[in-house]
C-alpha positions as CSV (number, residue, x, y, z in Angstrom):
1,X,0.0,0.0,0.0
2,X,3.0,2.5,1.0
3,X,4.3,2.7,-2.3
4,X,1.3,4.4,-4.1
5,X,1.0,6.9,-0.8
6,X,2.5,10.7,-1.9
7,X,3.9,12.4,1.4
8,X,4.2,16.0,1.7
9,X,6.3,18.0,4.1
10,X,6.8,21.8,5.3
11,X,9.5,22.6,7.5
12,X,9.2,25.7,9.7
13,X,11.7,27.2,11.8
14,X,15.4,26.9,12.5
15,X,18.5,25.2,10.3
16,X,18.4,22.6,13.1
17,X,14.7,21.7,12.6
18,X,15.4,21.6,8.7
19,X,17.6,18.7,9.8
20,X,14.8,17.0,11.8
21,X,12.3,17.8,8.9
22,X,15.0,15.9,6.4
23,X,15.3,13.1,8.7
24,X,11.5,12.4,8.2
25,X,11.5,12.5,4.5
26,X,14.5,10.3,4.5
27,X,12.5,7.5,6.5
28,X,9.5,7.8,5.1
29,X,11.7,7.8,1.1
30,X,13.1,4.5,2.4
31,X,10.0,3.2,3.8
32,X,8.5,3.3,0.2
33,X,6.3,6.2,0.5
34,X,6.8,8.8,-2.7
35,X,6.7,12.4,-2.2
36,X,5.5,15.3,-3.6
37,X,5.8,19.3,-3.0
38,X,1.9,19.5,-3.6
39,X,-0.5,19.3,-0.7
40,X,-3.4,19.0,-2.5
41,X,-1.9,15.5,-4.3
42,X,-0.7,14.3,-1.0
43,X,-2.4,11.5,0.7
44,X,0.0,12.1,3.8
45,X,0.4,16.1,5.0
46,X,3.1,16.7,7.5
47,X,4.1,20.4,9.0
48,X,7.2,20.5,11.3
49,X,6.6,23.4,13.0
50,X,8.6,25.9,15.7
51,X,7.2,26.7,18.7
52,X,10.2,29.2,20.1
53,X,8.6,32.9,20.2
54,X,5.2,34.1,19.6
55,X,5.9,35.3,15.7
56,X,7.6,31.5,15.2
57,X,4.3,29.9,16.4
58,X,2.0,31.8,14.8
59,X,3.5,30.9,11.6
60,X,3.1,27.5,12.5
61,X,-0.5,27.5,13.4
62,X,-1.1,29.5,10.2
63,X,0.1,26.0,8.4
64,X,-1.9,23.8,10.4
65,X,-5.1,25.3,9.3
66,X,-4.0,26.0,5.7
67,X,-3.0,22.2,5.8
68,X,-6.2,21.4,7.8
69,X,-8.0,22.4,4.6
70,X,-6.8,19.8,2.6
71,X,-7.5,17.1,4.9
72,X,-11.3,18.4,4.9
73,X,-11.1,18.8,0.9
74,X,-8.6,16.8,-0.2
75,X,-7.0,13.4,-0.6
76,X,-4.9,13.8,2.4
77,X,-6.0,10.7,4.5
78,X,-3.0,11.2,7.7
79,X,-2.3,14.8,8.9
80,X,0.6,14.9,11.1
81,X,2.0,18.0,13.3
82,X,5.5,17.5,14.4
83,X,7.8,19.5,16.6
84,X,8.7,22.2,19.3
85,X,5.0,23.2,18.6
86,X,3.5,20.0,19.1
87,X,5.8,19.5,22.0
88,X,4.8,22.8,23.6
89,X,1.0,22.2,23.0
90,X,0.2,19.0,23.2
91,X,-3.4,17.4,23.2
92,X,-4.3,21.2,23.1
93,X,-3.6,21.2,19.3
94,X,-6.0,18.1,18.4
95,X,-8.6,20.0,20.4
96,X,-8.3,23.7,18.6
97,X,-7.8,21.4,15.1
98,X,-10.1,18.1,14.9
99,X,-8.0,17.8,11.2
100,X,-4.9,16.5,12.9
101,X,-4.4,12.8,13.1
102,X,-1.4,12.5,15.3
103,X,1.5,14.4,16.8
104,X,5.1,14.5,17.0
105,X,7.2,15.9,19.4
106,X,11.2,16.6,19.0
107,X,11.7,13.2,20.6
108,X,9.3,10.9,17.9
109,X,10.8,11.8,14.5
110,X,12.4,8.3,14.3
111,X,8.6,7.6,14.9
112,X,7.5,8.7,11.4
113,X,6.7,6.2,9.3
114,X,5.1,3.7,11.9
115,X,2.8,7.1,13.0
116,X,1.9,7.3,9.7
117,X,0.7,3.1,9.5
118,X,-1.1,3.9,12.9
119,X,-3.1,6.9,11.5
120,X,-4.6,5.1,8.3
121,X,-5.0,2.1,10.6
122,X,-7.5,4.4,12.5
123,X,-5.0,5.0,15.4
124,X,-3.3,7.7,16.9
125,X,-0.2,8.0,17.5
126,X,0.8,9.3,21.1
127,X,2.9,12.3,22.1
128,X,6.5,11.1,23.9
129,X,6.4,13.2,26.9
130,X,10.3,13.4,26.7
131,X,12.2,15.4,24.4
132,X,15.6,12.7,24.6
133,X,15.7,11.7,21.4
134,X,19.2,12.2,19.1
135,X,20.1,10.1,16.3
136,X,23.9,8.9,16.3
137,X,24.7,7.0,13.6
138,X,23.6,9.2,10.1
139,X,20.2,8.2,9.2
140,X,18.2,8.2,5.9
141,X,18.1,11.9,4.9
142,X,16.9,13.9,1.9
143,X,19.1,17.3,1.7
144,X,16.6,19.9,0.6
145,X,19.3,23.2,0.9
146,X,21.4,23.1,-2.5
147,X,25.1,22.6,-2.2
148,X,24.9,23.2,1.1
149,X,23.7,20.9,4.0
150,X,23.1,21.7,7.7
151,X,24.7,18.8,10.2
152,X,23.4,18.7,13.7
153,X,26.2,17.8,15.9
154,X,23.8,17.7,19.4
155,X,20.8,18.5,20.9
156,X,19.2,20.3,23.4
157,X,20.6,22.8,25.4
158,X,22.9,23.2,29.0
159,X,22.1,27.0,29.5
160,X,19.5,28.5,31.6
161,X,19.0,31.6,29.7
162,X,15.6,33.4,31.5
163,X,14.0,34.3,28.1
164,X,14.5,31.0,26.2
165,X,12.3,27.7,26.2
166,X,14.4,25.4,24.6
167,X,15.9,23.4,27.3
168,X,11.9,22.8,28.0
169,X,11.4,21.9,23.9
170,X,14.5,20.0,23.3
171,X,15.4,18.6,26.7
172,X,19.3,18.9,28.3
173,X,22.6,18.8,26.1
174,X,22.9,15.7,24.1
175,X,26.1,15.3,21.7
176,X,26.7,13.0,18.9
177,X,30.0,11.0,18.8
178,X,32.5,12.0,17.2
179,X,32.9,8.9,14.8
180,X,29.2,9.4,13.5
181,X,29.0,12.5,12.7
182,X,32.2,12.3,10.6
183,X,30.7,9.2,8.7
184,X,27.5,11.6,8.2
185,X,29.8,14.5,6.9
186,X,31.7,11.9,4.5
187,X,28.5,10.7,3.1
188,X,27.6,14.2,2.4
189,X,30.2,15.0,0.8
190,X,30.1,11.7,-1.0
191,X,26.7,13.0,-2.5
192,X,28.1,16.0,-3.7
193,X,27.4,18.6,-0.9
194,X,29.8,21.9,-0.8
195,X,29.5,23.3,2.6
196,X,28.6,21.8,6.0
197,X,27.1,23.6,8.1
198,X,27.5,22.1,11.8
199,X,24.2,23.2,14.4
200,X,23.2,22.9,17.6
201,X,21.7,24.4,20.0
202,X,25.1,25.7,20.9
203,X,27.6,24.8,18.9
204,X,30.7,25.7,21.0
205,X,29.0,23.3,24.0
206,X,29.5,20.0,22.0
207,X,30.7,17.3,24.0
208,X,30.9,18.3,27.3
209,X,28.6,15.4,27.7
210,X,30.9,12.6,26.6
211,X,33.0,10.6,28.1
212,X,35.7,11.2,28.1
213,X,34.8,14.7,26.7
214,X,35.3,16.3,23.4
215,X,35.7,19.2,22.2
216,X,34.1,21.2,18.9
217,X,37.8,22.1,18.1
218,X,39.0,18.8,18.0
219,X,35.8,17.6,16.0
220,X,36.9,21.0,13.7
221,X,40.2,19.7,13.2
222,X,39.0,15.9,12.2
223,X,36.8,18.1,9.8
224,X,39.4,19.8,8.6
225,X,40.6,16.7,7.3
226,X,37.6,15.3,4.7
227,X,38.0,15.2,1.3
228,X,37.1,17.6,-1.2
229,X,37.3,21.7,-2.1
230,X,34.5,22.5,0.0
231,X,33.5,24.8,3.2
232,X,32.7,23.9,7.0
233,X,30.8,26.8,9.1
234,X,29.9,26.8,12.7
235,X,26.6,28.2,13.3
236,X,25.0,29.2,16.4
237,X,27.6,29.3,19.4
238,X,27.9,31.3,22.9
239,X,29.9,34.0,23.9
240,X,31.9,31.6,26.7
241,X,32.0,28.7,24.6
242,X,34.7,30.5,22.2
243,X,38.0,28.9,23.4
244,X,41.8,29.5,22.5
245,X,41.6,26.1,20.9
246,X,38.6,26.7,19.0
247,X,40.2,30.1,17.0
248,X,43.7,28.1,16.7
249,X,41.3,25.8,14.5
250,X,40.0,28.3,12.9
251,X,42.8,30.2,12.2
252,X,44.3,27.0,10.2
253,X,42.1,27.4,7.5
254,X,41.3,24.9,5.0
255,X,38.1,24.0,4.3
256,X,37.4,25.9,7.5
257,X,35.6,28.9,7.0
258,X,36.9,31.9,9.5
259,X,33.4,32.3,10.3
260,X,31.8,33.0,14.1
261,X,28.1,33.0,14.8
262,X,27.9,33.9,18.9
263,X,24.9,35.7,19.8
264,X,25.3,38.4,22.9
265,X,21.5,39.0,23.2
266,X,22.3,43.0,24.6
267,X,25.0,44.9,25.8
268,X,23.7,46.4,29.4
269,X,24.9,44.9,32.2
270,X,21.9,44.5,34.0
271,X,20.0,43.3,31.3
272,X,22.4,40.9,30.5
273,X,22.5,39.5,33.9
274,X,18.7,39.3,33.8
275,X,18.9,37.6,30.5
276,X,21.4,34.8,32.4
277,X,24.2,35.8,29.8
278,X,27.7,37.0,30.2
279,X,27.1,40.7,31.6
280,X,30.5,42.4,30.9
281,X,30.6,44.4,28.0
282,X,33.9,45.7,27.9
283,X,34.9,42.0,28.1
284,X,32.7,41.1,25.3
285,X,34.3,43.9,23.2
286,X,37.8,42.8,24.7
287,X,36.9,39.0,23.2
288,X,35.7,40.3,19.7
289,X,39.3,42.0,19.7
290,X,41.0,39.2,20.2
291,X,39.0,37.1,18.5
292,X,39.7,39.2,15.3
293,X,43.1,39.1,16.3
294,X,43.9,35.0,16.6
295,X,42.0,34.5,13.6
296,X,42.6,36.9,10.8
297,X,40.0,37.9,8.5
298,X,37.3,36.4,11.0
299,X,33.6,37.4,10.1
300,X,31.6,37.6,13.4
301,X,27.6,37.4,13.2
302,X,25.9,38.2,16.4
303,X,22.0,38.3,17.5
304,X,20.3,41.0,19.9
305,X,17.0,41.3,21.4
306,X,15.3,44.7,21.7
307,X,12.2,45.0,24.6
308,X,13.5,42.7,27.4
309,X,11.6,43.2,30.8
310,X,13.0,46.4,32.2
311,X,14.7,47.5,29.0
312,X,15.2,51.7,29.5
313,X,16.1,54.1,26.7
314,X,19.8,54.4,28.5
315,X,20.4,50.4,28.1
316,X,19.1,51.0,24.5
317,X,22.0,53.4,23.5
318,X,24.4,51.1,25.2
319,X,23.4,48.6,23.1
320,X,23.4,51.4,20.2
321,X,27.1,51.7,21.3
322,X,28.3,48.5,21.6
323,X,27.0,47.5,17.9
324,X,29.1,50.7,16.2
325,X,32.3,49.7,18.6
326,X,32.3,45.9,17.8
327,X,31.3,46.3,14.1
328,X,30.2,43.2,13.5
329,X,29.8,41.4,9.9
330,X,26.3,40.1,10.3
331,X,23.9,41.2,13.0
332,X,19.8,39.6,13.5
333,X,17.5,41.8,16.2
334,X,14.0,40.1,17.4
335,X,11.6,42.0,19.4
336,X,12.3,40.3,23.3
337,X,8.8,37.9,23.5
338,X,7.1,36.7,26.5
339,X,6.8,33.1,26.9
340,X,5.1,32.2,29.6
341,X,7.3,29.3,30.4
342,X,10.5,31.0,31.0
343,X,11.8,33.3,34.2
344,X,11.9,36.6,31.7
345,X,7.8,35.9,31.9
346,X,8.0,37.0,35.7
347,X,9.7,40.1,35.3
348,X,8.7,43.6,36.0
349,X,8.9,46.4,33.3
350,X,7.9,45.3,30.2
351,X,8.7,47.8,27.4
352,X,5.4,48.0,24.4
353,X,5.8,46.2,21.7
354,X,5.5,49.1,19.3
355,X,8.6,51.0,21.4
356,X,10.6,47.6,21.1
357,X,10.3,47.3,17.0
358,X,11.0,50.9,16.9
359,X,14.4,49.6,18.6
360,X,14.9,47.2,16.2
361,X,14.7,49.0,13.4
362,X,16.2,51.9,14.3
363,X,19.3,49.0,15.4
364,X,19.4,47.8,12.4
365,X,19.6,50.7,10.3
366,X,22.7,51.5,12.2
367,X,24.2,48.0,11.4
368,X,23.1,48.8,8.2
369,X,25.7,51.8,8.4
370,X,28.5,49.3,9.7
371,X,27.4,46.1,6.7
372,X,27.3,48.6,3.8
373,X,31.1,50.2,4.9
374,X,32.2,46.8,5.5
375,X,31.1,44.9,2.0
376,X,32.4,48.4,0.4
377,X,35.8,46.9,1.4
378,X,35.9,43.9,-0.8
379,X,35.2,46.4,-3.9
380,X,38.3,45.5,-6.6
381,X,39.2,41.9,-4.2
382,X,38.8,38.4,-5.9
383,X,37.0,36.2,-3.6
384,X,35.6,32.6,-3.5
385,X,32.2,32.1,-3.9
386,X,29.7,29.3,-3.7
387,X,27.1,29.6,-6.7
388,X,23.9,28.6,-5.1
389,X,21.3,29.0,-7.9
390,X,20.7,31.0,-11.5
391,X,18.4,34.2,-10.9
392,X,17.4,36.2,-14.3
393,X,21.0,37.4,-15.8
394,X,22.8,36.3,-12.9
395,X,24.3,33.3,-10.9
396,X,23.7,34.1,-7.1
397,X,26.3,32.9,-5.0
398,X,28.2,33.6,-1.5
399,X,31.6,33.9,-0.1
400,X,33.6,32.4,3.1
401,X,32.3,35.4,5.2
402,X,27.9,34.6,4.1
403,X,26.4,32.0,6.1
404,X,23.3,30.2,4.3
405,X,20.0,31.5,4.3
406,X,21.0,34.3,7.3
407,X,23.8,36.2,6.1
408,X,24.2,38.1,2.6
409,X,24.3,37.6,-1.0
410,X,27.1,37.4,-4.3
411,X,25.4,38.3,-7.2
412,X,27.6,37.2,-9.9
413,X,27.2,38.1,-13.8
414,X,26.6,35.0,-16.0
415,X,29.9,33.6,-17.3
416,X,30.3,30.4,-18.9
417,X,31.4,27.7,-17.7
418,X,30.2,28.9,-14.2
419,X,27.1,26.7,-13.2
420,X,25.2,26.7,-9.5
421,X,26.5,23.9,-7.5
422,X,30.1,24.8,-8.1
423,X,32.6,27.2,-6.5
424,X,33.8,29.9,-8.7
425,X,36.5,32.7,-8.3
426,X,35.3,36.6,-8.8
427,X,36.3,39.9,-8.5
428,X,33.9,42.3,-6.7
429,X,32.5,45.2,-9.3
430,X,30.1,46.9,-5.8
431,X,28.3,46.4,-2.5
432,X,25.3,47.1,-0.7
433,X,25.0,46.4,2.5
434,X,23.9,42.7,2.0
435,X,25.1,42.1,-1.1
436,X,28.1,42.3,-3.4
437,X,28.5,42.3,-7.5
438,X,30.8,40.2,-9.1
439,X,32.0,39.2,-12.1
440,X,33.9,36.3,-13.1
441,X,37.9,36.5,-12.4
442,X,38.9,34.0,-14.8
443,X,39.8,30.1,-14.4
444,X,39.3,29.0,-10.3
445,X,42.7,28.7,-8.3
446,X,43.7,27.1,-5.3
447,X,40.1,25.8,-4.7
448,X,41.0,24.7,-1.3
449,X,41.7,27.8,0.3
450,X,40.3,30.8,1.7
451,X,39.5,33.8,0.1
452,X,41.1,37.3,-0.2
453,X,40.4,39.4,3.1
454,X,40.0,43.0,2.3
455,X,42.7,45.3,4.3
C-alpha cells in the first residue's frame, strides 16, 4: 500500500529543525512512501513546525489550518504535526484542530513512518512526553538546501537563559559521537554537498557530555581533514563557549571557513545578567578584539534582542554603542517575546511592543551603516564564492564570510562555464550592504583555500 502513498512536508523554523524535517523525508523515502511538493496531491500532510517565540508559532498554526483544509477537501487521508510546537502544545492542538491525526514531538521523528501506518489504521499515534531523542549514527536523509547541508552535531541545550524555552522543547545537552558525525559528513560530501554547516543548539557546548569529553575544536580539526574543495561553518555558538583552541582551529584554515556566529543578546549589564548571559561588556568587546586578532579575516555574526523586561532608553543606546564599537559582519535583532514558560515571563517592566520594534529597526539601520562600509571593502578583491542558484542574468552565489539563508548575497554576472552547484573565483565590481556584485575572475585557483580578506 506505501508505495502508491504521496507524502508532503513543510518545515518551519530553524536550520536545526530543517535537519529534523529531512530526517523524516528520508524514512519515510526508504520506507516506500513517494513524495510530492503538492498538498493537494498528498495523501500524507506533515508540517514541522517551531514553537520558540510568539511570531515562530503563529506561523506555525497558520500552516496547520491551511493544511487542515486539505485534509477536509482533499486526498490527504494522515495529517501529522510535528515538533517544538506539538511539543509545547500537546493534546491542546487536536482539540483547537479536529483535522490532525497525530503528533510528534522533537523526541518521535524516528517515529515517522510507523505514526503514519497507525493513523490510516485508524489509530493515533501518542505524544512522547520526553524530548531525549538524538540520532547517532547518520540516518536516511533527503538534503533539501542546494550545495549546502546543515549537520546537527547535538541537541538540546545546557544554559538557563531566562528568556529561552528550549531546554523545555529539546530537553538537556545531548552530543553526537564523534565517529558518527564524521561518517554523516563523508557521506555528504560523498553525494556532492559543498559546505557543512554544523548546528546545535550551541555549537561551542559539543561534548561536554561525553565521556571522556570532546571538544568542537577537536571535531573542527577531524573536519578539517575530509576530502574535497569544499567549506565547513559553525553556526549558532555562545559568547563563553569560544576557546583559545577553537580560534587556533579556525585560524588553520582549509576547508574551514573563518566564520563565528555567537549571539550576545544585549550589551547592558543589568539586562544581560537578567537575560542569564555574560554581563560584561567591555569584556565582550575585549573578546571580539581578540577574536579578530587569533583569527585573521574572521567574520563575526551576532544576534540581539530589543524590549526585554526592564529595558530603559539608557540600556538601549548602550546597546546602540556596543553595535558601532564591535562592528560586526552580520547582526539579526527580534523583538524580546514573553513566553510564559521562561523566568523573563515573571519580570517587571515590560517595554510595548511598538517601542521595542521601533528599537529594532532603528538598530538595524545603524548596522546597516556598519554592513554597507564593510562589504564596500571587498570592492576591486577576488574572492571565492559558492554559486547557489541562477536568478534572471545572474548566478547568485556567497563567499567564506555569508552563512546560508541568514547572512548576505554574491550576485555574480553570468559567465560560462560557471554553473550553481560549483565554486567559482570573482572579482567584486560593488556592494550594498547585503550584497556584493561580481564578475567572473577567470579560471578558479587554489580551490582549497580561503578567500582574499579586504585590508
Amino acid at each position: 500500500m506505501s508505495e502508491a502513498l504521496k507524502v508532503g512536508l513543510i518545515s518551519l523554523g530553524c536550520a536545526r529543525n530543517r535537519v529534523d524535517s529531512e530526517v523524516m523525508l528520508g524514512l519515510v523515502g526508504e520506507a516506500g512512501f513517494s513524495l510530492t511538493a503538492f498538498p493537494d496531491q498528498a495523501d500524507v500532510l506533515i508540517v514541522n513546525t517551531c514553537g520558540f517565540i510568539a511570531p515562530a508559532r503563529a506561523e506555525s498554526l497558520e500552516a496547520i489550518r491551511e493544511l487542515g483544509r486539505w485534509k477536509r477537501e482533499g486526498a490527504c487521508r494522515a495529517f501529522l504535526v510535528a515538533g517544538c510546537l506539538a511539543q509545547r502544545e500537546g493534546t491542546r492542538l487536536l482539540q483547537r484542530f479536529p483535522e490532525v491525526d497525530g503528533l510528534l514531538g522533537t523526541a518521535d521523528y524516528p517515529r515517522i513512518v510507523e505514526a503514519i501506518r497507525s493513523i490510516l489504521a485508524g489509530d493515533r499515534p501518542r505524544l512522547s512526553d520526553v524530548p531525549g531523542y538524538l540520532f547517532q549514527e547518520a540516518p536516511p536523509r533527503l538534503v533539501t538546501t542546494g550545495p549546502s547541508a546543515y549537520l546537527k552535531v547535538a541537541e538540546g541545550c545546557p544554559h538557563g537563559c531566562t528568556f529561552c524555552a528550549i531546554p523545555r522543547l529539546r530537553g538537556p545537552l545531548r552530543s553526537r559521537r564523534p565517529v558518527h558525525i564524521m561518517a554523516e559528513a563523508r557521506q555528504l560530501v560523498a553525494q556532492g554537498i559543498k559546505e557543512l554547516v554544523l548546528v546545535a543548539q550551541d555549537t561551542t557546548a559539543y561534548g561536554w557530555d561525553l565521556r571522556p569529553p570532546v571538544t568542537l575544536a577537536a571535531l573542527l580539526r577531524e573536519m578539517a581533514s575530509l576530502d574535497g574543495e569544499g567549506w565547513v561553518r559553525v553556526l549558532y555558538g555562545h559568547p563563553r563557549g569560544v576557546s583559545d583552541e577553537l580560534l587556533e582551529v579556525l585560524a588553520g584554515g582549509g576547508t574551514l571557513c573563518r566564520y563565528l556566529d555567537v549571539p550576545f543578546q544585549h550589551a547592558a549589564p543589568g539586562l544581560l545578567r537578567a537575560m542569564g548571559r555574560p554581563d560584561d561588556p567591555e569584556d565582550m568587546l575585549r573578546r571580539v578584539q581578540e577574536w579578530r586578532q587569533a583569527v585573521p579575516g574572521l567574520t563575526l555574526r551576532s544576534s540581539f534582542i530589543t524590549g526585554f523586561p526592564g529595558e530603559t532608553e539608557a540600556d538601549f543606546e548602550i546597546l546602540l554603542d556596543f553595535i558601532q564599537e564591535a562592528a560586526l559582519d552580520h547582526v539579526g535583532v527580534f523583538v524580546y517575546s514573553r513566553e510564559a514558560m521562561t523566568p523573563a515571563a515573571r519580570l517587571p517592566g515590560r517595554v510595548p511592543r511598538d517601542l521595542a520594534e521601533e528599537r529594532r529597526r532603528r538598530l538595524m539601520a545603524e548596522q546597516r551603516v556598519v554592513s554597507r562600509r564593510k562589504n564596500a571593502a571587498y570592492v576591486g578583491q577576488e574572492i571565492r564564492v559558492l554559486l547557489e542558484a541562477r536568478t534572471g542574468s545572474r548566478l547568485r552565489g556567497r563567499a567564506e564570510k555569508d552563512a546560508p539563508e541568514v547572512d548576505g548575497v554574491v550576485r555574480v554576472r553570468h559567465g560560462a562555464p560557471l554553473r550553481p552547484g560549483e565554486f567559482a573565483r570573482v572579482r567584486v565590481t560593488g556592494a550594498g550592504a547585503y550584497h556584493l556584485d561580481a564578475v567572473p575572475a577567470g579560471p578558479l585557483a587554489d580551490v582549497g583555500g580561503q578567500e582574499d580578506t579586504p585590508t
